[in-house]
Structure formats: C-alpha cells, structure tokens
N, C-alpha and C positions, 0 to 999 in steps of 0.2 A: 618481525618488525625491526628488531635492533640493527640485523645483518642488511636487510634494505632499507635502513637510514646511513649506515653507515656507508651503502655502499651508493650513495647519492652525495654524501661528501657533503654532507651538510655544516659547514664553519661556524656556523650564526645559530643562538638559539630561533631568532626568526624563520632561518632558511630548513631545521631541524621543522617548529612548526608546521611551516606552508606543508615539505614533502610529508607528514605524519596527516594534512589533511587530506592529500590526494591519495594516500593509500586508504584511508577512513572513508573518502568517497567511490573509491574503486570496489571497497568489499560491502560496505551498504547496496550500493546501484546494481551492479554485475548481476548478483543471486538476486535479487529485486527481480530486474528483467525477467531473467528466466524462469522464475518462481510466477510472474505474471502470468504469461504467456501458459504454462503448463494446466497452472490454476485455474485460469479463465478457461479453458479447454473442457478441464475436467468440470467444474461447474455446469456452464451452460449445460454439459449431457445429462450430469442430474437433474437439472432445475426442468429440462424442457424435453427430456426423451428418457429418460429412467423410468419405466414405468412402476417399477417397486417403490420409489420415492418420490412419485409423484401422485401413487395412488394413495399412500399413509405419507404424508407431510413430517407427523411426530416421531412413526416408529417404523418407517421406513429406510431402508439399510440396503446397500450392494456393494459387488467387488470397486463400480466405480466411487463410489462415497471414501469405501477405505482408502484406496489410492490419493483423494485428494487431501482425505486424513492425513496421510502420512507426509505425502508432500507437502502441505499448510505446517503442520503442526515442528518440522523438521527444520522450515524454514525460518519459522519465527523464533523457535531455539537459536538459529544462528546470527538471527536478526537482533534479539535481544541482549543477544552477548555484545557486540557489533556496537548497540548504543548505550550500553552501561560504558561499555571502555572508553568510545569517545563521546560524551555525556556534553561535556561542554564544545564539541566542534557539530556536534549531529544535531544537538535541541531535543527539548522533554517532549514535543509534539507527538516525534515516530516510537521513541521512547514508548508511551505509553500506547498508542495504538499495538507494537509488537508484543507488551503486558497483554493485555486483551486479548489481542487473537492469540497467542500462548496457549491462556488460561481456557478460553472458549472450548476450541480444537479438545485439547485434552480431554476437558470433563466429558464432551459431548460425542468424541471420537471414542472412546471409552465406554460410553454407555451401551450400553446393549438393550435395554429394554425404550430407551426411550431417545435417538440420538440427534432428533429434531435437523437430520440431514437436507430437508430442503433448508430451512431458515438459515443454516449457516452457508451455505450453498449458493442463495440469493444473494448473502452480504460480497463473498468470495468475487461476483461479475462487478464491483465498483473497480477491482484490478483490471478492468479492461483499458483504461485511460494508461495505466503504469506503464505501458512501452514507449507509449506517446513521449512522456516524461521524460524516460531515460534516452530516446532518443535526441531529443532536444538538448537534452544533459551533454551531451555527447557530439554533438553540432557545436555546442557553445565550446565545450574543449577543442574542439578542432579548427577552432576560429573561423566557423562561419561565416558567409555574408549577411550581414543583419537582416535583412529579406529572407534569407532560410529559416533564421533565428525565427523573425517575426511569424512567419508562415508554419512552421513550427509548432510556435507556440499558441496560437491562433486551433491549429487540430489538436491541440492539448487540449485548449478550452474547450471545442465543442465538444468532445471522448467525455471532460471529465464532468461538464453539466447533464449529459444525457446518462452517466453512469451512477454518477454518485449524488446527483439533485432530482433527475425526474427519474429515474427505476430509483432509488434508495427513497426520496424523501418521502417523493408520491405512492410508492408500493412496496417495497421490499416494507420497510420502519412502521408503515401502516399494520403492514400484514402481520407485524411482530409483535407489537405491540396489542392488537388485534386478540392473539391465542395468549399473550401473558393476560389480560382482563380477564380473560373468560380460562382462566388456568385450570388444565388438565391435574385431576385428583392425584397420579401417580408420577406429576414433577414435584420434585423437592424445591424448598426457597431458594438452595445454594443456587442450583440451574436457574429458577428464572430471576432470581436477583443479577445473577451475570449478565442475564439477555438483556436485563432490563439497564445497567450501566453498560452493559457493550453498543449498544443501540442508542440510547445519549449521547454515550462519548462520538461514537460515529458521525452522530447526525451534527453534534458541536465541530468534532471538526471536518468535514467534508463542506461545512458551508464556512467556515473561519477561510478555509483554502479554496472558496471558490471566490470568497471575497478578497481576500490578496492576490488570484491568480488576475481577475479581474482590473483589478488597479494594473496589475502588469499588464495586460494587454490593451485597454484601453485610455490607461492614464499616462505610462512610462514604458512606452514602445523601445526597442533597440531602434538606436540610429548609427545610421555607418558614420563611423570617425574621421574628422579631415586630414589631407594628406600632412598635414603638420605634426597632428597630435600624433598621427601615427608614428613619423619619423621620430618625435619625443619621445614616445612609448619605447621607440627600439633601442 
C-alpha cells in the first residue's frame, strides 16, 4: 500500500485519501467478483445435482461441497481482513456479513459428521446478483453513459430480488429455519445458534439492501449531466 500511494504522488492528505479508497475498492470488488462467479457455480451443483447432498440435507458431504469450502471459507478470510483495515471507508454492513460467513464456512466445513452442506450451499446462490454489482461498479468507473449505468442497475435489481428476496426470504430462511425448530439431537447449540443469527442477520440485510437499492433505482435514477456541468466538472 505504502509503495502504491506513494507512487500515485499523492501531496494532499485528501488526495492520499481518495487513492487509499480506490485501492480499498479495487481489493474488496475484484476477489468479490471472482469468488461470485466460482461460488455460485459450485453451489447450484450441490444444491440441485449432488446427489450425496441432496439426498442427506444435514450429513451430506462430497468432493464438490469441499471445493466450495475451501473457496468460501478462503475468501472471506481475505474479505474480512479487507474490511477491518478499511473499517471506516468499506462500512460495518460487509463487515459483518464477511464475520459470518467466516465463522459459518469453518464450523460447518469442518464438521464431519454433520456439515449441513445444502443449507449453506442455498445461502452461497444470493451471490448470484454479485457480478451484476460489480459490473455496474465498474461501468460507473469507467464513466458510463447514464443509460448503461441505469440499465445496469435495473439487472442488478431484478438478479438481486429474485436471489436474495424470493429464493432466500421465501425458501432458502424458510427451510432453515424449518430444521433449526425441529433440531436434530446430534447438532450442538454452537452450530445452530450460528445458523440461527447468520440467517437473521442475512435476512436483515438482504432486505436493508433491497430497500436502498430500490430508492436508487426508482427514486434517484442516474441522469446524464449537461454539457456545462460537464465542462465544470473538467
């Protein structure tokens, strides 16, 4: 970090700033993306063609589970480092979502006798929206036409109400919720206490962020800026 702030030549505490948050955004998004993309891959095959873990729900286990183990549980080690450092540029939101799935991933990737592979597995497909996101992310860096922008953002929002409001709210948090009432004799509290605040905290915020994605898209659209402001701007 030191060596690529320094070598941005940054004079201003402000200008040190800005470049310390486009590196903060560069290393959050990037492995984000690609952690997406991977994840959601490996998911759906469990969730909907595994047949070891799709026949036992709780203690169901295969090569593809651990793979997404590894790469979940990997990610959000780097994820969580990522938003301790920049705490005050990133927000306590992803923050604690990366706590979470941390915590989850390990206990459950770890287990052997009981590794509740689908249920984490179902949460794993809300990352289907996440490229959308960063794509958009990444539009707006590259100054866009606000019509991109808006269009965009527009397939963000329907990615992320179909991933994370009707498969989460309506089934995945159902079904989880579901097997912790009726809790199996040979889960320990620590496991389904986790499930049980990973799956609040999920459902608190996947609908927080549908509600503010919402105001952006219906209340405060991108508008393209007049040739004035623009010249101003420059």
């Amino acid at each position: 970090y030191g060596a690529l702030l320094r070598r941005t030549r940054a004079r201003t505490s402000k200008d040190r700033d800005d470049a310390l948050r486009k590196l903060a955004d560069w290393d959050s998004k990037f492995p984000t993306f690609v952690h997406a993309i991977v994840a959601t891959l490996l998911s759906s095959y469990c969730c909907f063609m595994d047949e070891d873990i799709m026949g036992d729900k709780l203690h169901g286990s295969s090569k593809a589970w651990e793979a997404t183990v590894g790469c979940t549980a990997g990610f959000f080690v780097w994820d969580l480092c990522i938003h301790i450092r920049h705490y005050n540029l990133l927000g306590w939101a992803m923050l604690v979502h990366a706590a979470l799935g941390l915590a989850t991933f390990t206990i459950c990737g770890t287990s052997q006798e009981m590794p509740c592979a689908y249920y984490c597995c179902s949460m794993l497909l809300f990352e289907f929206s996440t490229p959308f996101m960063i794509i958009r992310w990444i539009a707006i860096k590259l100054k866009s036409s606000a019509s991109t922008v808006n269009a965009l953002t527009q397939l963000f929002g329907v990615t992320f109400f179909a991933c994370r409001i009707i498969w989460g709210d309506c089934l995945a948090f159902p079904r989880v919720w579901a097997m912790l009432f009726n809790r199996p004799d040979k889960m320990s509290y620590v496991k389904a206490g986790l499930f049980w605040v990973l799956t609040v905290a999920s459902f608190a915020l996947n609908n927080y962020w549908m509600y503010r994605l919402g105001r952006r898209i219906f209340m405060k659209p991108e508008r393209p800026k007049s040739i004035g402001v623009r010249k101003k701007s420059q």
